[in-house]
C-alpha positions in Angstrom: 184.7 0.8 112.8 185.5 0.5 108.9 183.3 0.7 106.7 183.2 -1.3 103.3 180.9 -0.4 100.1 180.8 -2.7 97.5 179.4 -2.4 94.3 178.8 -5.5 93.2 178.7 -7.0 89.6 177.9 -11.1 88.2 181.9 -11.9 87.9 183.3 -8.9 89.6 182.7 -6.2 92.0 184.4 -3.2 93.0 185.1 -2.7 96.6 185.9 0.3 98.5 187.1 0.4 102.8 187.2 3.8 104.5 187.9 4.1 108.1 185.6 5.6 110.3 186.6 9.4 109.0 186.0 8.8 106.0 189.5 8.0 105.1 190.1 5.8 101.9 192.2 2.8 102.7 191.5 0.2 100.0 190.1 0.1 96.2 190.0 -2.9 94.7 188.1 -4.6 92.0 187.7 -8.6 93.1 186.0 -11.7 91.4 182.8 -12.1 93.7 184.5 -16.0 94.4 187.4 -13.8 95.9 185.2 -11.5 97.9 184.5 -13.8 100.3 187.8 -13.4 101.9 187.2 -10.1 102.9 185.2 -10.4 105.4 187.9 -12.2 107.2 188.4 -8.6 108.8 187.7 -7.4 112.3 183.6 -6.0 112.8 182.9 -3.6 109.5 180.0 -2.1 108.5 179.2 -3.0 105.0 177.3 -1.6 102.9 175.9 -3.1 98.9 173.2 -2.4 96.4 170.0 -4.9 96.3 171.1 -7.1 93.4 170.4 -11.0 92.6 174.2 -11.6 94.6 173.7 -9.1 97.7 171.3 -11.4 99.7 174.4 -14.3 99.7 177.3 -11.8 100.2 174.8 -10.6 103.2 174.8 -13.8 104.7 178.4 -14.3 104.1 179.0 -10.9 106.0 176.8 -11.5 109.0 177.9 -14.9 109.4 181.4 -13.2 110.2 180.2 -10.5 112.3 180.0 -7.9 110.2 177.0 -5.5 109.9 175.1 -5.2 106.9 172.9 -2.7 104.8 171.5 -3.6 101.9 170.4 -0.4 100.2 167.7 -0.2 98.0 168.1 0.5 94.1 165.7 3.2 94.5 167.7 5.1 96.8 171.5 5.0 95.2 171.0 7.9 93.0 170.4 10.0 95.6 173.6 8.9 96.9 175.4 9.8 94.5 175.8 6.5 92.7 176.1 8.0 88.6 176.1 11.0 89.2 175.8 13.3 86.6 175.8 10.1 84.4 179.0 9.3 85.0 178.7 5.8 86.4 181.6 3.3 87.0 182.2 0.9 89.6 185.3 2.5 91.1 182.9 6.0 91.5 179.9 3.7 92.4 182.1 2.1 95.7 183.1 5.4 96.7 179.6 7.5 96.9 178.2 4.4 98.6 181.2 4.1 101.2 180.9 8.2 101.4 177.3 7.8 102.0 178.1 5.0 105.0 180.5 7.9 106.6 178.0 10.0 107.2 174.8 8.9 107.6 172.9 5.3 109.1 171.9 3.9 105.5 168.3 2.3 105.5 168.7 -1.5 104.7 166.1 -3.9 103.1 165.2 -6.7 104.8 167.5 -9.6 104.3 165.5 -12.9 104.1 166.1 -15.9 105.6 167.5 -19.0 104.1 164.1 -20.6 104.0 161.8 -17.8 102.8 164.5 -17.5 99.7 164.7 -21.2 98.9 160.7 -21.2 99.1 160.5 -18.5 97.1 163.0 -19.8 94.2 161.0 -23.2 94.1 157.5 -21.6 94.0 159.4 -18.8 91.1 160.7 -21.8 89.5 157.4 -23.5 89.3 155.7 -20.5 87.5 157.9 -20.7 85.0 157.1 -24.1 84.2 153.5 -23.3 83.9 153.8 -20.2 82.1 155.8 -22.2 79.5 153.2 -24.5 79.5 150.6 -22.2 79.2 152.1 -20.5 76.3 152.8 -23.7 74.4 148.8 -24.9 74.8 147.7 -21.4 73.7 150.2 -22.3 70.5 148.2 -25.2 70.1 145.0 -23.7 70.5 145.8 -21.1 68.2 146.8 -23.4 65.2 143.4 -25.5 66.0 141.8 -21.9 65.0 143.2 -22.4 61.7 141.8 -25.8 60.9 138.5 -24.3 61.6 138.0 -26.4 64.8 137.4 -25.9 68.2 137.3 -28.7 70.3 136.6 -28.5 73.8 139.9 -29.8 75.2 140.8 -29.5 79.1 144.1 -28.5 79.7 145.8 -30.8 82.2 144.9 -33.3 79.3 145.2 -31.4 76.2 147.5 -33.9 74.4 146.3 -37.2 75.0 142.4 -35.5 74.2 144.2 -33.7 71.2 145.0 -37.5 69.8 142.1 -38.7 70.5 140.0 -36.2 68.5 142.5 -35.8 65.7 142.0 -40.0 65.6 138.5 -39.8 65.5 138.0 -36.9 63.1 140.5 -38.1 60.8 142.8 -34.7 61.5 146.1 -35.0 60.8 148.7 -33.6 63.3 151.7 -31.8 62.1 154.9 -32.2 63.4 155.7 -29.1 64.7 152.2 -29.3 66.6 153.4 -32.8 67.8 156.6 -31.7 69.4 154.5 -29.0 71.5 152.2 -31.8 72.8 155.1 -33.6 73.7 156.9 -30.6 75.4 153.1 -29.8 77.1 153.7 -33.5 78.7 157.2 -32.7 79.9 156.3 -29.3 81.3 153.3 -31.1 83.2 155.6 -33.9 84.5 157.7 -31.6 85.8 155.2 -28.9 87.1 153.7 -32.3 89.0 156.9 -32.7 90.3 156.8 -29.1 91.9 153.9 -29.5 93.3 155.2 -32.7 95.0 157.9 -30.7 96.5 156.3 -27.6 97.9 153.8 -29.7 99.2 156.9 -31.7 101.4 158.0 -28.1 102.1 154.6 -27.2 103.6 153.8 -30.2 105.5 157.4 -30.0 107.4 156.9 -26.3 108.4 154.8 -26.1 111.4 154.3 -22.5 110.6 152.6 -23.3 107.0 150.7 -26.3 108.6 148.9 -24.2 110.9 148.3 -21.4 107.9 146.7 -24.2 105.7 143.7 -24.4 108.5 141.9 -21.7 106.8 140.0 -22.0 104.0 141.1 -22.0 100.5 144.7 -21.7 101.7 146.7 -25.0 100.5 150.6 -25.6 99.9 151.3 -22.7 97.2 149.3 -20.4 99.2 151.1 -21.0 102.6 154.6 -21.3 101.5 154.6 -17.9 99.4 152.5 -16.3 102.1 155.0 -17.8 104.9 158.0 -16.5 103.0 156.9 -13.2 101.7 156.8 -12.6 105.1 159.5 -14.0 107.0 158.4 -14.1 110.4 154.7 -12.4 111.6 156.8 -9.8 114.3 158.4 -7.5 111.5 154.7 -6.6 111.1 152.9 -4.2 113.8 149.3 -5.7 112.8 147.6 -7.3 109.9 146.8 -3.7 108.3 150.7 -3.3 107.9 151.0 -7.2 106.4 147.6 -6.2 104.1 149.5 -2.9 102.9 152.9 -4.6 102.4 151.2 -7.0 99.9 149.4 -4.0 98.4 146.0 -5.3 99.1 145.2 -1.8 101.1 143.2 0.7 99.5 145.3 3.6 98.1 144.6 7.2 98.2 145.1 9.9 95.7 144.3 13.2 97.8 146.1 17.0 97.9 144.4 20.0 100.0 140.9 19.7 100.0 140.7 17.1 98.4 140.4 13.5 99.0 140.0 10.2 96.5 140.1 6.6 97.8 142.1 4.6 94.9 141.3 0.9 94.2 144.0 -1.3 95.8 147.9 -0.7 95.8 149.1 -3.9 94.6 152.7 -2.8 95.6 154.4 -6.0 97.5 154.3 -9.5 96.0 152.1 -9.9 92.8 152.5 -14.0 93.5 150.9 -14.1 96.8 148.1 -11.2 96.5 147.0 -13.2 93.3 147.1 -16.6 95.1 145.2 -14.6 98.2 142.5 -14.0 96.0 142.5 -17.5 94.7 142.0 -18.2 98.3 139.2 -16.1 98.5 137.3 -17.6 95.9 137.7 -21.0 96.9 136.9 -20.0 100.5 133.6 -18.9 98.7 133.1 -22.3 96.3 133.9 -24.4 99.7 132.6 -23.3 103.1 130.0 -20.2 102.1 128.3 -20.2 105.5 131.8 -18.9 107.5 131.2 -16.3 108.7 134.0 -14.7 106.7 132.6 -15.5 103.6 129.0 -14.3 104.5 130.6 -11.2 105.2 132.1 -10.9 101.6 128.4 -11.8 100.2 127.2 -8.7 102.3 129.9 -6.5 100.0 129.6 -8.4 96.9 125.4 -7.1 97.3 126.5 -3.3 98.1 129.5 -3.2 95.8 129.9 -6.1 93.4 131.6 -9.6 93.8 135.4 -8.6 92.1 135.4 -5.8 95.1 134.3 -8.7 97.6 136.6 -10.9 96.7 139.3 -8.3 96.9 138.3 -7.7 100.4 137.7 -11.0 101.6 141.5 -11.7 100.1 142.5 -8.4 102.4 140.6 -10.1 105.5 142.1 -13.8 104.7 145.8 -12.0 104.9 145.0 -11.0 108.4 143.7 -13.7 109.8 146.6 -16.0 108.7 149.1 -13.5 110.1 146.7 -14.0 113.4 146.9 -17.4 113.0 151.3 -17.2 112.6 151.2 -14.7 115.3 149.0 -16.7 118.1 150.4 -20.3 116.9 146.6 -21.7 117.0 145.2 -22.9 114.0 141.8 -21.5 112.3 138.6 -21.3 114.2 135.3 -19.9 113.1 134.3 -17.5 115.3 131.1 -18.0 118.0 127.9 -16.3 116.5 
């Protein structure tokens, strides 16, 4: 079996083939529209660099029976890719084809169509909103200089903004005009988002049944759902609660041993939407027995550490819920 390295760039990437003794029998530098074609090869094992193209050319390569490791960034220097800074694409392809030779690369895992379309929308969608929030807090901030401080909500900031500037005889600038006007945009379109994951979690059977527990609504299910991609990569709910860094770290050598706060490694998106979950569970159905739990840790060890927890316990039990197909139940006292 051949195998194929390719380092691969926005317009172009360099490719490299060596048979299976390590034998260079093609360099080439391609434009990635191009590279397509080269898969139209007998069975290869191909090899690439996590980048924002590998996850497509992956797909590309499976689809034509090729297998595929995507390496991690994190691990290509140790492979020789610039070495001894000296890094070019043509020396990049051949330490990663070198590297295929001679040992089983580790691959990341390759989403699925859906969990990458999910997670561009519900990416997308922040973006909106953190536009939005940094043109309100614009508006807030020039409001500071007029020596007022109205109590405005946000979802309604512009049309309350009016209002009071009608009422109090305050004149508006311009330039704080257009951002009330882009404020309205960015909501119409953030609405619009909302409208569409919604869709997205309703026709999922998997994010229906995940929306049974408490707190957990669209957002929550779909960036949950496809952070995961499919409950039986995972062993148990301690290896889903560590891969989205809500486990406990530890900082310990020889004799001794110190239990860190939490390793937020994973997903930032979903723990922080967990533990939105968590404190709507709380708000909205305080007598489950999950969240009477949390009020047991939020007496010993304060309600931020509770929370935290309870987020760690609601990751679990929807992976339960994914992995038994059976939506949530409160357990019998």
């Amino acid at each position: 079996m051949n195998h194929i390295a390719i380092d691969l760039g926005s317009k172009h990437s360099q490719i490299c083939v060596r048979d299976a003794q390590g034998k260079i029998l093609q360099e080439q530098k391609l434009a990635n529209a191009e590279l397509l074609q080269l898969f139209d090869t007998p069975a290869a094992l191909v090899s690439m660099e996590t980048c924002a193209e590998a996850f497509c050319i992956a797909d590309h390569a499976r689809s034509k029976g090729h297998q595929v490791r995507v390496v991690p960034s994190t691990l290509v220097r140790s492979l020789g890719v610039g070495a001894r800074r000296v890094k070019t694409d043509r020396k990049d392809a051949q330490a990663l084809s070198e590297a295929s030779c001679r040992i089983d690369l580790p691959s990341v895992h390759v989403p699925s169509t859906w969990s990458r379309e999910a997670k561009t929308l519900c990416g997308l969608r922040q973006a909106l909103v953190s536009s939005r929030t940094k043109c309100i807090n614009s508006v807030r901030g020039w409001l500071r200089t007029q020596l007022v401080r109205p109590r405005l909500a946000r979802k309604t900031l512009p049309s309350s903004l009016r209002q009071y500037s009608e009422a109090h005889h305050l004149s508006l600038p311009a330039c704080v005009e257009r951002q009330l006007r882009a404020i309205e945009a960015l909501s119409e379109q953030i609405t619009a988002a909302d409208r569409e994951i919604r869709t997205i979690a309703e026709s999922s059977e998997v994010c229906v049944l995940l929306m049974t527990a408490p707190g957990v609504g669209p957002q929550t299910a779909v960036r949950y759902a496809a952070a995961l991609d499919g409950w039986e990569r995972f062993a148990d709910a301690h290896q889903v609660a560590s891969y989205l860094g809500l486990a406990p770290g530890e900082n310990s050598s020889s004799t001794r041993k110190q239990i860190t706060s939490i390793t937020k490694a994973g997903s930032a998106a979903v723990r922080w939407l967990l533990i939105e979950a968590a404190w709507t569970a709380l708000r909205t159905v305080p007598d489950d027995p999950m969240c009477r739990w949390a009020k047991h840790i939020a007496e010993r060890r304060g309600t931020k550490i509770a929370v935290t927890a309870l987020a760690r316990k609601l990751a679990g039990i929807l992976y339960s819920i994914w992995r038994e197909r059976t939506p949530y139940q409160i357990p019998a006292t």
